[in-house]
VMD Tcl script that builds the backbone (N, CA, C; Angstrom):
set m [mol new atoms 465]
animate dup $m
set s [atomselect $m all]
$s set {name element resname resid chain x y z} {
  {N N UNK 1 A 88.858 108.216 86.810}
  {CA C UNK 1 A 88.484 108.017 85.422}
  {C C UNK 1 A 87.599 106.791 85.356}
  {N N UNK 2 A 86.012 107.178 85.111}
  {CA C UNK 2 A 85.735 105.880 85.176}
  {C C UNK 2 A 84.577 105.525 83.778}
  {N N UNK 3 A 84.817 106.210 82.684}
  {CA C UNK 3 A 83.972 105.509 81.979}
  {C C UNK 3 A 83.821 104.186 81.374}
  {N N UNK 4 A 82.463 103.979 81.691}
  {CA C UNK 4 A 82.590 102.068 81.815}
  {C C UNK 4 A 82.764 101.626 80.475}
  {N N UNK 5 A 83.581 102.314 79.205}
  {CA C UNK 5 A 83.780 101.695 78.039}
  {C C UNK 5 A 85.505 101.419 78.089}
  {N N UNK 6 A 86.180 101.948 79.209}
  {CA C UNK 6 A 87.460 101.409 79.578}
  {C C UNK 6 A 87.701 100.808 80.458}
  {N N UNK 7 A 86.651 100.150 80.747}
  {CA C UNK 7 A 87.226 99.174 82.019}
  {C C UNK 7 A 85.693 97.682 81.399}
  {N N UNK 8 A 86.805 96.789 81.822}
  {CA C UNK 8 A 86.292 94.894 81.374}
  {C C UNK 8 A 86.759 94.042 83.008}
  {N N UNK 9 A 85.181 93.852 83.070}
  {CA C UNK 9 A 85.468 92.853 84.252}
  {C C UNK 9 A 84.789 91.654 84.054}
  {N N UNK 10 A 85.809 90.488 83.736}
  {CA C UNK 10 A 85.636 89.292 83.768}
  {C C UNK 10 A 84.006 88.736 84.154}
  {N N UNK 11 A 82.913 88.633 83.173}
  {CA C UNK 11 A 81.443 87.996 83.789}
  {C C UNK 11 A 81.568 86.691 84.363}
  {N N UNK 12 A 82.751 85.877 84.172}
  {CA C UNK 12 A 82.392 85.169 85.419}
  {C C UNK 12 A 83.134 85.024 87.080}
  {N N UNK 13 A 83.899 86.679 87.066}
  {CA C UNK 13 A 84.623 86.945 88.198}
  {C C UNK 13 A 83.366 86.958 89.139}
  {N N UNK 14 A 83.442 86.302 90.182}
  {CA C UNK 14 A 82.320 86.242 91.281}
  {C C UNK 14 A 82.326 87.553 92.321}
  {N N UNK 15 A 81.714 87.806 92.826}
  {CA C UNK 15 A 81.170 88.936 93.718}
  {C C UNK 15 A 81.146 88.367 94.996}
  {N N UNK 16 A 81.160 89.154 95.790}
  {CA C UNK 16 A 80.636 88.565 97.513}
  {C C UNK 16 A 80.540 89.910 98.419}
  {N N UNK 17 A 79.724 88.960 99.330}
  {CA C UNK 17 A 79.240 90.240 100.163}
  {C C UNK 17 A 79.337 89.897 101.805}
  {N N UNK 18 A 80.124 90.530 102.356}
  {CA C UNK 18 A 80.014 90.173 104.299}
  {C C UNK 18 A 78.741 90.400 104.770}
  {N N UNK 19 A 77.911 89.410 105.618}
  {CA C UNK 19 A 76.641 89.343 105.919}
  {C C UNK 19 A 77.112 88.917 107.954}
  {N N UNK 20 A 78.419 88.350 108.063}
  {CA C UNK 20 A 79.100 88.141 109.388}
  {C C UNK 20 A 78.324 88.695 110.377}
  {N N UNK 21 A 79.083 90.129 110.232}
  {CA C UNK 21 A 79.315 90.945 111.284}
  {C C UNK 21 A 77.894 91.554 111.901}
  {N N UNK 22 A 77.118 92.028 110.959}
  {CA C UNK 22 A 75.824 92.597 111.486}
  {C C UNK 22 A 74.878 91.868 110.946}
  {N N UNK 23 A 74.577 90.864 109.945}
  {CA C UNK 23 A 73.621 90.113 109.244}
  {C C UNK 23 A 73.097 91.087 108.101}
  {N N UNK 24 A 73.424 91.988 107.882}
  {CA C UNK 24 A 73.033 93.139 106.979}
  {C C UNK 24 A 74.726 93.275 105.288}
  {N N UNK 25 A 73.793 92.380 104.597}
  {CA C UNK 25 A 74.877 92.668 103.412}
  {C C UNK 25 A 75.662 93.734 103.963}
  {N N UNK 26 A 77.032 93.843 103.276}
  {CA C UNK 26 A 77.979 94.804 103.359}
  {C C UNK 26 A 77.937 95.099 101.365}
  {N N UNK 27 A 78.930 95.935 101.020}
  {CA C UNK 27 A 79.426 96.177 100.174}
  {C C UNK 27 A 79.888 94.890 98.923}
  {N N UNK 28 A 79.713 94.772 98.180}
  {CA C UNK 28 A 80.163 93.501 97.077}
  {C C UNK 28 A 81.459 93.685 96.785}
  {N N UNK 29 A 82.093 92.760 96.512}
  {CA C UNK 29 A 84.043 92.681 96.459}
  {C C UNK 29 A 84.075 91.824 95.367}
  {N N UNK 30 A 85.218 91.849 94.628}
  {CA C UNK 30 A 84.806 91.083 94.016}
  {C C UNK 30 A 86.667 89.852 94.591}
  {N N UNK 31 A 86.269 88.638 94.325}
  {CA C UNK 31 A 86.887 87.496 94.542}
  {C C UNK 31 A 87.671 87.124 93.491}
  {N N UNK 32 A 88.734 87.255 93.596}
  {CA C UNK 32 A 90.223 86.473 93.325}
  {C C UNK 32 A 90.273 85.333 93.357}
  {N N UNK 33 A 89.697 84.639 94.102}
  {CA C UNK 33 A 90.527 83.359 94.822}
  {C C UNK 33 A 90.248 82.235 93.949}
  {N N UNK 34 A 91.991 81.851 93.316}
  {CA C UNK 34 A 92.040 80.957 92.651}
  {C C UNK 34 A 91.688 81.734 90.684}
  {N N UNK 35 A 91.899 83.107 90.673}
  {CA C UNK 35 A 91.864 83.579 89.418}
  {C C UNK 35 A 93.078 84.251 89.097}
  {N N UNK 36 A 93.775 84.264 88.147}
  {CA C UNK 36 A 94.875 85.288 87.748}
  {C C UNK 36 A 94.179 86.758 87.489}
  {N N UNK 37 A 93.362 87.116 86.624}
  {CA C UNK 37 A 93.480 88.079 86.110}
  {C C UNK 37 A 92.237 88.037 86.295}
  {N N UNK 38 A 91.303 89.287 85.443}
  {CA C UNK 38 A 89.959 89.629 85.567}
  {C C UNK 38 A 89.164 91.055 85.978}
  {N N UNK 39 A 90.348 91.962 86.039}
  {CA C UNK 39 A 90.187 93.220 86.101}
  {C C UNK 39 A 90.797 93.984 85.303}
  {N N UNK 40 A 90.361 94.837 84.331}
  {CA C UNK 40 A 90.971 95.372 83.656}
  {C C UNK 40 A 90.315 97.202 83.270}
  {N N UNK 41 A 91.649 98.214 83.285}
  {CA C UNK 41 A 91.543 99.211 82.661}
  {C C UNK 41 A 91.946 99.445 81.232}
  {N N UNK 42 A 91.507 100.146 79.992}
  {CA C UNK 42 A 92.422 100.203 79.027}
  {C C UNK 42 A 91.533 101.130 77.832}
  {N N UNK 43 A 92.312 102.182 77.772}
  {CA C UNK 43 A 91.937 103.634 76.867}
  {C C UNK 43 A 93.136 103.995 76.181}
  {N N UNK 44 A 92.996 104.202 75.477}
  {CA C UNK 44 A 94.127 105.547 74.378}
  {C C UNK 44 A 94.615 106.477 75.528}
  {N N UNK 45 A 95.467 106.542 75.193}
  {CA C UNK 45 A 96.091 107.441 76.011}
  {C C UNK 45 A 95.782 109.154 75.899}
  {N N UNK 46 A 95.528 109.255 74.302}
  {CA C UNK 46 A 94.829 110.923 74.028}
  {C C UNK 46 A 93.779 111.160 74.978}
  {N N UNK 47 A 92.759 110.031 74.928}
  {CA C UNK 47 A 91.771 110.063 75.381}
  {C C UNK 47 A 91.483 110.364 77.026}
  {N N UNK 48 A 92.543 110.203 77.700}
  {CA C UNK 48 A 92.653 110.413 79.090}
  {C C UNK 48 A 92.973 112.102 79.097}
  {N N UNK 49 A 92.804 112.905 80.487}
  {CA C UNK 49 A 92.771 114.069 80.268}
  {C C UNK 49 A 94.153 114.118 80.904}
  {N N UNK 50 A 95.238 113.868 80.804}
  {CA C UNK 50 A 96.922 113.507 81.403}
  {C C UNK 50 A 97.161 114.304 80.023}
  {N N UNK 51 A 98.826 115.493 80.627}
  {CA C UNK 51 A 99.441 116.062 79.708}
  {C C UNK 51 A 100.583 115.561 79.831}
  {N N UNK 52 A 101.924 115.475 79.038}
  {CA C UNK 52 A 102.990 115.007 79.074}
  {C C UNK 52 A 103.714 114.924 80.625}
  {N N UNK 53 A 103.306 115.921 81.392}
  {CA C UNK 53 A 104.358 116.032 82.760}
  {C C UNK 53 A 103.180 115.720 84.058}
  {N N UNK 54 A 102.146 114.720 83.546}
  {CA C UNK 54 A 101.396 114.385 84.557}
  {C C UNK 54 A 101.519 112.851 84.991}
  {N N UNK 55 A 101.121 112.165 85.649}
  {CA C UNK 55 A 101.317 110.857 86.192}
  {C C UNK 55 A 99.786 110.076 86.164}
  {N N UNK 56 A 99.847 109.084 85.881}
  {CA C UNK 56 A 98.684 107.886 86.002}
  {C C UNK 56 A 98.553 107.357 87.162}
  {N N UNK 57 A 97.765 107.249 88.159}
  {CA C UNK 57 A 97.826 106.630 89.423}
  {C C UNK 57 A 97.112 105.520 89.613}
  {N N UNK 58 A 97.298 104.216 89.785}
  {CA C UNK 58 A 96.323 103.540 89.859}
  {C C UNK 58 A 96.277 102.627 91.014}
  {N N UNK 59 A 95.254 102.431 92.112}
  {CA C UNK 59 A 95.567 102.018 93.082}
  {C C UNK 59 A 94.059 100.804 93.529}
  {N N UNK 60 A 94.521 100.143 93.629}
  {CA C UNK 60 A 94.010 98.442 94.468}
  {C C UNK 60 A 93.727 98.282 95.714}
  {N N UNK 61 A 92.223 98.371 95.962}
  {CA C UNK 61 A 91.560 98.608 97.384}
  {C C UNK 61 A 91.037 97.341 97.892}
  {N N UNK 62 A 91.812 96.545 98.704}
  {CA C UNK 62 A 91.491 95.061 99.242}
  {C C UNK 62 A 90.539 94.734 100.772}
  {N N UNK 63 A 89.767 94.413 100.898}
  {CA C UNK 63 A 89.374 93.853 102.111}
  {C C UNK 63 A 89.921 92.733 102.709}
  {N N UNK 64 A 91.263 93.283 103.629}
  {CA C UNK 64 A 91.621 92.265 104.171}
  {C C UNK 64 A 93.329 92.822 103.807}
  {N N UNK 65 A 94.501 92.273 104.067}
  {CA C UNK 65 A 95.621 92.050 103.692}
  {C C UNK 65 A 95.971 91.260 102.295}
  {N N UNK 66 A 96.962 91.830 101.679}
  {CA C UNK 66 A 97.270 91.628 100.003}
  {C C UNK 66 A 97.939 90.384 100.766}
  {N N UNK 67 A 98.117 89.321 99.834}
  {CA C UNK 67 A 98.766 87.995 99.541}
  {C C UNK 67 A 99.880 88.236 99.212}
  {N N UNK 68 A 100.744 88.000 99.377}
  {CA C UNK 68 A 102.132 87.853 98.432}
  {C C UNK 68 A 101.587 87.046 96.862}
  {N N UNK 69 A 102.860 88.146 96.026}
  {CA C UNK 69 A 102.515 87.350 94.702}
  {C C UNK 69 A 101.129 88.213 94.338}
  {N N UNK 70 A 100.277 88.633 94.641}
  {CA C UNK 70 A 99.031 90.050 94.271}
  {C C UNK 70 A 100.266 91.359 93.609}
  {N N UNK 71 A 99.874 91.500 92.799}
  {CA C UNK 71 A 100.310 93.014 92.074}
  {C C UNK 71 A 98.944 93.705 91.649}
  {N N UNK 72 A 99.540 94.879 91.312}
  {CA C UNK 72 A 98.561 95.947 89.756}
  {C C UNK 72 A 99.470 96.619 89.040}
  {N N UNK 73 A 99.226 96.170 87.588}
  {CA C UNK 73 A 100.173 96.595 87.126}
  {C C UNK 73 A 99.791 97.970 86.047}
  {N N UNK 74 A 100.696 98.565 85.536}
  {CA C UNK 74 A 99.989 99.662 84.842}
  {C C UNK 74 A 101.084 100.159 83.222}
  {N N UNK 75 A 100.116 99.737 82.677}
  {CA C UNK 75 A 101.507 99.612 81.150}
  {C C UNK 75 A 101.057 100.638 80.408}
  {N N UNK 76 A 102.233 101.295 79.155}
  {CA C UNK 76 A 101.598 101.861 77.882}
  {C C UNK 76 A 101.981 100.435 76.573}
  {N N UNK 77 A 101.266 100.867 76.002}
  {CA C UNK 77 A 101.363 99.825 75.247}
  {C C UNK 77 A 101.572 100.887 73.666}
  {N N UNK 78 A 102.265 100.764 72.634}
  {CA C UNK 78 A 101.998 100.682 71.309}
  {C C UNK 78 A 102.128 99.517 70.596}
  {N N UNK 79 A 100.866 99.522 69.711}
  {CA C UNK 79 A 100.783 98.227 69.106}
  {C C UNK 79 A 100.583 97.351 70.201}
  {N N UNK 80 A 101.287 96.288 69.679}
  {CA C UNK 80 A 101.416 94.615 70.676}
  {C C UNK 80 A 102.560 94.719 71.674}
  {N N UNK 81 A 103.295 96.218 71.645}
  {CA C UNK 81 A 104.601 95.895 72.405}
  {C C UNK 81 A 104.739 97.037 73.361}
  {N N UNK 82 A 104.622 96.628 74.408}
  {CA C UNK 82 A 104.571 97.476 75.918}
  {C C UNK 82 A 105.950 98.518 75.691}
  {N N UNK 83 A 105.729 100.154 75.941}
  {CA C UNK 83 A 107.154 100.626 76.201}
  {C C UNK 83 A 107.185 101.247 77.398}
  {N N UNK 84 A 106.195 100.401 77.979}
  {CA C UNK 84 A 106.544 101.358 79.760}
  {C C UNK 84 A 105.461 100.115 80.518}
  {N N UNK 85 A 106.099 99.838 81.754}
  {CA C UNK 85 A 105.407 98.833 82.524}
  {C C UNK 85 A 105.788 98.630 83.694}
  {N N UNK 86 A 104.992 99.118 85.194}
  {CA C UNK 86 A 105.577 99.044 86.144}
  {C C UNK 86 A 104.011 98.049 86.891}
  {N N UNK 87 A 104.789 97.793 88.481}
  {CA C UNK 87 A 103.793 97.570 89.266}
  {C C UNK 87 A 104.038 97.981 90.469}
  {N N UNK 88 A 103.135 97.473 91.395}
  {CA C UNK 88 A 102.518 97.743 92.585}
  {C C UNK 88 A 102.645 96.510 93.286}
  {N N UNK 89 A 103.303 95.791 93.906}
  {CA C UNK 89 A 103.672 94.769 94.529}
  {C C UNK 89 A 102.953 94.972 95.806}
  {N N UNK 90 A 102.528 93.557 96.736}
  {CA C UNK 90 A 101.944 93.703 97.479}
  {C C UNK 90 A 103.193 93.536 99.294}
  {N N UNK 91 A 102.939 94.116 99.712}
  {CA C UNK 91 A 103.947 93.882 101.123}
  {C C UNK 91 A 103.179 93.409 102.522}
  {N N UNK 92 A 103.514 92.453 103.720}
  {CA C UNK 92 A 103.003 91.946 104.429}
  {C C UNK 92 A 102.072 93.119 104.924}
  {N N UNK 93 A 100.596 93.069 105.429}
  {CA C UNK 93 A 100.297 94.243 105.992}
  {C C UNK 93 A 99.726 95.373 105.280}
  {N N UNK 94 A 99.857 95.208 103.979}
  {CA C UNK 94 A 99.039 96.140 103.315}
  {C C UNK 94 A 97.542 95.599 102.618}
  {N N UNK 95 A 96.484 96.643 102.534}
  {CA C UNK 95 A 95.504 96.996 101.704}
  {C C UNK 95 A 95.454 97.554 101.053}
  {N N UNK 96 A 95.908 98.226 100.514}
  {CA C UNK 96 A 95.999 99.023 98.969}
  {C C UNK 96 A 97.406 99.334 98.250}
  {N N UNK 97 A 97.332 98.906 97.086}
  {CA C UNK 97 A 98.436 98.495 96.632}
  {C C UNK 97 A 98.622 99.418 95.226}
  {N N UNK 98 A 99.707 100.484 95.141}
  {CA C UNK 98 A 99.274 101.453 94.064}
  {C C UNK 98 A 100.652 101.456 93.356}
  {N N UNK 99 A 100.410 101.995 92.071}
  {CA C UNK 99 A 101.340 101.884 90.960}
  {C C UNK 99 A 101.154 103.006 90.130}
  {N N UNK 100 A 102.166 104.044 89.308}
  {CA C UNK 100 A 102.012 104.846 88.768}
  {C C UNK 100 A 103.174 104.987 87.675}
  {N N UNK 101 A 102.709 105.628 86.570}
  {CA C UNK 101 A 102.903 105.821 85.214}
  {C C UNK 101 A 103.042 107.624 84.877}
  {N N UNK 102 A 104.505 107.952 85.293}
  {CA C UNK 102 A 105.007 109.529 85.036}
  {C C UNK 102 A 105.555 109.719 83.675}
  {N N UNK 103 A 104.452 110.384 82.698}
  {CA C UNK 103 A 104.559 110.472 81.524}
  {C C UNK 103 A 105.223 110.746 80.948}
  {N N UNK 104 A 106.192 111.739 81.670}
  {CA C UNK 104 A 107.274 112.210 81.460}
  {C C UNK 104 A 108.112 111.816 80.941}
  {N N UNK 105 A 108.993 110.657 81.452}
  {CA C UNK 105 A 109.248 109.507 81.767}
  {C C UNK 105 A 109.323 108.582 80.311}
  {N N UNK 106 A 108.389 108.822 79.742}
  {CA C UNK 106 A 107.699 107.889 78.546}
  {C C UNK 106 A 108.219 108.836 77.287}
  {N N UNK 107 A 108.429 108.548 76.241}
  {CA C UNK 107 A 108.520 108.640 74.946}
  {C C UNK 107 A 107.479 108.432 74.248}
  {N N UNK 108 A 106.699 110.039 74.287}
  {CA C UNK 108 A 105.461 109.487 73.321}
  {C C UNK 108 A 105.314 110.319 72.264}
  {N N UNK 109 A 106.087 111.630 71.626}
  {CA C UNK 109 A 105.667 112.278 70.604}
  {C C UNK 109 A 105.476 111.056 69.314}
  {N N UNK 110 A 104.478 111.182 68.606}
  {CA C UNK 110 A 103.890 110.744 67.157}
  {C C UNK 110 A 103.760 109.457 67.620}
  {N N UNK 111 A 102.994 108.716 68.468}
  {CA C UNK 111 A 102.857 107.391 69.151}
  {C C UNK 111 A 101.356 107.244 69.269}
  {N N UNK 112 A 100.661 106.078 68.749}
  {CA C UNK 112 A 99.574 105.852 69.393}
  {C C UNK 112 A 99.645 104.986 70.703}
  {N N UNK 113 A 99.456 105.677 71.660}
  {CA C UNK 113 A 100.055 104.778 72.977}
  {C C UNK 113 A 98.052 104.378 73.369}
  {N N UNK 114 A 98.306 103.468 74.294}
  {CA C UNK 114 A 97.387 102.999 75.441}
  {C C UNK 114 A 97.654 102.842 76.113}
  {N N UNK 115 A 96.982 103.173 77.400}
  {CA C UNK 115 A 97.296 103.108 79.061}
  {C C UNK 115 A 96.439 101.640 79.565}
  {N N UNK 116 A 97.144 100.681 80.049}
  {CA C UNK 116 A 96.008 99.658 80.343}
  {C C UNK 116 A 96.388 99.601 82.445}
  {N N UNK 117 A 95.904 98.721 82.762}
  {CA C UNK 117 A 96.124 99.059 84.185}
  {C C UNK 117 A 95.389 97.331 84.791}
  {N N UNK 118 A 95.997 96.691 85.352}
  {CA C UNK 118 A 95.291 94.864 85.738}
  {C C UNK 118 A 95.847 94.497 87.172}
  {N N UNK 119 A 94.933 94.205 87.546}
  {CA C UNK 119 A 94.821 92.816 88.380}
  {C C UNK 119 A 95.419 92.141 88.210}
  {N N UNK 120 A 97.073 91.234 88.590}
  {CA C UNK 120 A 97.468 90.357 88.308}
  {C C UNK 120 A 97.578 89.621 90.069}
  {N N UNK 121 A 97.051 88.207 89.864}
  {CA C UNK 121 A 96.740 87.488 91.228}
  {C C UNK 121 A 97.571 86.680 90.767}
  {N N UNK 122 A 99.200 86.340 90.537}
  {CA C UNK 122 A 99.933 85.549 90.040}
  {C C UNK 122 A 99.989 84.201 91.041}
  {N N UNK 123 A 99.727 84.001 92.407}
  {CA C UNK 123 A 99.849 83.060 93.175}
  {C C UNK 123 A 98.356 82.280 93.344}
  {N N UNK 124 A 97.047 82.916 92.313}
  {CA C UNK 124 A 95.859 82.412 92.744}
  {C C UNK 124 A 95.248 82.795 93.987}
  {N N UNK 125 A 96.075 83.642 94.817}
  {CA C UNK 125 A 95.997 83.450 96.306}
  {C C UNK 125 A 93.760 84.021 96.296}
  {N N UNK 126 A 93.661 83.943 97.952}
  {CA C UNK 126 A 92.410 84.157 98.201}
  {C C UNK 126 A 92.571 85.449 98.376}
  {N N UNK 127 A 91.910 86.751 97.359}
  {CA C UNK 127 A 91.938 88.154 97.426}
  {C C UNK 127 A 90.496 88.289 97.242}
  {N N UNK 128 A 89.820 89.247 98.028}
  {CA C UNK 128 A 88.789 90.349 97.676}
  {C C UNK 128 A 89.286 91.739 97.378}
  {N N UNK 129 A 88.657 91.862 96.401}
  {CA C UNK 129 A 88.774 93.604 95.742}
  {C C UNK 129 A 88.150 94.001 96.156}
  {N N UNK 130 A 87.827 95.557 97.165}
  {CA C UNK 130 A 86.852 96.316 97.008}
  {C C UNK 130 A 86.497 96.998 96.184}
  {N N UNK 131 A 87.786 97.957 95.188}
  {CA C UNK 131 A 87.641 99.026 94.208}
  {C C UNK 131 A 89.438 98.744 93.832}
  {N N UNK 132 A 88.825 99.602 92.510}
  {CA C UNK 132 A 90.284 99.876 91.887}
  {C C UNK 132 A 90.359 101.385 90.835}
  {N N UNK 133 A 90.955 102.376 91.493}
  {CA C UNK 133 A 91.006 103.309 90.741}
  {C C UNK 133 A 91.894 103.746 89.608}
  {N N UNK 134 A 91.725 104.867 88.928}
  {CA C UNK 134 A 92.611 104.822 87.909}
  {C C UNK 134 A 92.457 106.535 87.804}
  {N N UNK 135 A 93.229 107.443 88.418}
  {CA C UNK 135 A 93.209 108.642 88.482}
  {C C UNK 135 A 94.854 109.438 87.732}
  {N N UNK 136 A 94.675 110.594 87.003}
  {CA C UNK 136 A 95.505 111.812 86.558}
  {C C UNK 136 A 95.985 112.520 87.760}
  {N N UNK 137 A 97.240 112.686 87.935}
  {CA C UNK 137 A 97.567 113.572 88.854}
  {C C UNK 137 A 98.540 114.355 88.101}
  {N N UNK 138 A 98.355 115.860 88.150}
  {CA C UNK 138 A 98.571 117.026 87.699}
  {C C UNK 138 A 100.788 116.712 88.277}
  {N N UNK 139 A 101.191 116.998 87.244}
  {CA C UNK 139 A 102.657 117.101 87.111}
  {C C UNK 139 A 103.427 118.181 87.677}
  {N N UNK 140 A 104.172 118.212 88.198}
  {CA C UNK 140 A 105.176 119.631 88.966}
  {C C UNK 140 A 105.441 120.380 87.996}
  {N N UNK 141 A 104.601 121.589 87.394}
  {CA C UNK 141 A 105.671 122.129 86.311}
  {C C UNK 141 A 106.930 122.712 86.454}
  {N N UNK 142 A 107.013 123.013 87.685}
  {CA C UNK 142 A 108.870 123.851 88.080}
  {C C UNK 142 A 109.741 122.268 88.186}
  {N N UNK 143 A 108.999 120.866 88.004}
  {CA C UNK 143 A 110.181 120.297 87.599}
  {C C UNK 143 A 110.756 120.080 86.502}
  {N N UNK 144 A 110.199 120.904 85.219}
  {CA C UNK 144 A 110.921 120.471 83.650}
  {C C UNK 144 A 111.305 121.643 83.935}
  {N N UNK 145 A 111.259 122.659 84.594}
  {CA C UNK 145 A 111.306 124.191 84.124}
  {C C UNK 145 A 112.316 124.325 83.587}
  {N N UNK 146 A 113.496 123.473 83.327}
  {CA C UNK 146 A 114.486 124.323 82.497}
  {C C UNK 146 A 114.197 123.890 80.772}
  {N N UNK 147 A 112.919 122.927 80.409}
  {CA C UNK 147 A 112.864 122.408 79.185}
  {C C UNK 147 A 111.557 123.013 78.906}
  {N N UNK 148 A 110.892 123.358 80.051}
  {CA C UNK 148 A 109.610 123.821 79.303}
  {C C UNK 148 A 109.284 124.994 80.485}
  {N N UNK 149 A 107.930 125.975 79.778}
  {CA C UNK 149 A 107.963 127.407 80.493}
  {C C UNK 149 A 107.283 126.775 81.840}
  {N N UNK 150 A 107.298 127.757 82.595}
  {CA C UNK 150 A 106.589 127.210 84.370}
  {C C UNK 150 A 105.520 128.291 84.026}
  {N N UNK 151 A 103.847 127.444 84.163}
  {CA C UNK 151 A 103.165 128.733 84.143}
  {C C UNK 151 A 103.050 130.132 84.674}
  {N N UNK 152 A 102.662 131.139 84.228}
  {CA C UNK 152 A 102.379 132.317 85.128}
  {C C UNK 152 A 101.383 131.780 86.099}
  {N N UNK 153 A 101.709 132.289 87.363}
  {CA C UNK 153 A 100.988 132.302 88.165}
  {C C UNK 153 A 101.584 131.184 89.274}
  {N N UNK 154 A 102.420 130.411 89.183}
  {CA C UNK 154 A 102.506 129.151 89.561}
  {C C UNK 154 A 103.123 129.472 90.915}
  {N N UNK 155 A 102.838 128.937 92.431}
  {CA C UNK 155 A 102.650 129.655 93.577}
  {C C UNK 155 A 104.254 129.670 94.068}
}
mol reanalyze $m
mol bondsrecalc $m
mol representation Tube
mol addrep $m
């Protein structure tokens, strides 16, 4: 999901580029180090193409090993007051760090909800981002099947 009217990235989050290895720019990242926050997703939740029994995936692509204290977190929000909020904690050894939001899960009939999704660098530590996605993944329907119909056809 990437239209650039739901996603805000900090103008003075800095960029960088590996020039090391071959002398030939690499890819731009963008730099953490020494920032809390500065990445951000955040849409209406109608507005996403997710049906009640689908999941939000959102996952944190690092160059290099996550810091301790690095999360992504991924909330609904109504109003000013979050009713669903998980994260993605970072573990020794990892590069991508993912977190997800099973709608299911959530209480949303007659709700104006929002899905937001952040960067939280709670230790300041030194992080490069490469990417950060924010993808719908299609829901099991034979797992509500006793509350709701399982489509025809379903393999």
């Amino acid at each position: 999901l990437s239209p650039a009217a739901h996603w805000r990235i900090d103008e003075g989050l800095p960029r960088t580029r590996d020039t090391t290895s071959s002398g030939i720019p690499g890819p731009a990242r963008w730099d953490f180090t020494g920032r809390e926050f500065g990445l951000l997703f955040e849409a209406p939740l109608d507005s996403l193409p997710a049906l009640h029994n689908d999941r939000i995936e959102v996952a944190l692509h690092l160059t290099g090993n996550a810091p301790e204290g690095l999360l992504v977190a991924g909330e609904l929000l109504a109003g000013d007051s979050s009713v669903f909020y998980r994260t993605g904690d970072a573990f020794p050894g990892t590069d991508v760090l993912i977190t997800a939001v099973e709608l299911a899960t959530v209480e949303q009939r007659g709700r104006d909800l929002r899905f937001r999704a952040y960067v939280w660098n709670r230790e300041l530590a030194p992080v490069r981002v490469a990417r950060m996605s924010v993808r719908v993944e299609a829901g099991n329907p034979v797992q509500y099947g006793l509350f709701e119909r399982v489509p025809t056809g379903f393999p």
